[in-house]
N, C-alpha and C positions, 0 to 999 in steps of 0.2 A: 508458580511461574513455569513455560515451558523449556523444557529442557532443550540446549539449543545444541543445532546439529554439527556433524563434524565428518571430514572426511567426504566417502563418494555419496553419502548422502546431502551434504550439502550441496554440494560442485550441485549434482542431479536439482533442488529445489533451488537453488541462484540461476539456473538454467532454466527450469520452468517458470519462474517469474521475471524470464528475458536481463536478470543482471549482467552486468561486464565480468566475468572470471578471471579474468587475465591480469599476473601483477603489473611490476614498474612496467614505465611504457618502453618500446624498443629503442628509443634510441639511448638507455637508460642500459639496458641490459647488455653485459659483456658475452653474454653466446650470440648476442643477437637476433635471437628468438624470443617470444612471449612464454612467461612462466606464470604455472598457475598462482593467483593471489593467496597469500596466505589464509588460515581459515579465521581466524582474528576479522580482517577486512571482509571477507568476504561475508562471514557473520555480519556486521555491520550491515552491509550492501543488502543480503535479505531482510531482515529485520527492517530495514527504513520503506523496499519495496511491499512486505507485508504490510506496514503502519499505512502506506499511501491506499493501499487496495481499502482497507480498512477505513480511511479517512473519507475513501469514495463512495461507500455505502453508505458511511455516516450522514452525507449530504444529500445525498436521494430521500433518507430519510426521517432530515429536516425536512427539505422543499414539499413532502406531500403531509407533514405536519400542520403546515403552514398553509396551503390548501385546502384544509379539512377546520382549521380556525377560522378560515377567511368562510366558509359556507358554511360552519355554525355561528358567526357573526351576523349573515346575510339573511339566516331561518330566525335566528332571535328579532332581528329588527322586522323583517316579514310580521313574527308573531304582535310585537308588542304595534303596531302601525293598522291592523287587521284589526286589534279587538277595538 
């Protein structure tokens, strides 16, 4: 399993994969200001955008999986129709 990150390396990869960083919401906070999310949540918050990135690949490919059955099904029937 990868070791999961912490600190300014995190902040920095929830950042590059466009996460929300920022804890409770403002009207929630008594300075009034946005604090950063714990790294607990924020863990979370990458991990589920890495699975999504990951789930997105996964379905590209399917779909040319499934392309690639659909024109060896097409060549089979071709063959067996031919002889």
């Amino acid at each position: 399993m990868k070791k999961l990150l912490q600190g300014e390396a995190l902040e920095k990869r929830a950042i590059e994969l466009g996460c929300d960083i920022q804890g409770d919401p403002i009207t929630r906070s008594s300075s009034g200001r946005h604090s950063r999310a714990d790294d607990s949540k924020l863990q979370k918050r990458v991990i589920e955008a890495e699975r999504s990135i990951r789930e997105s690949r996964i379905w590209i490919f399917a779909f040319f999986s499934a392309c690639a059955s659909i024109i060896s099904a097409i060549t089979a029937i071709i063959a067996v129709i031919s002889d």
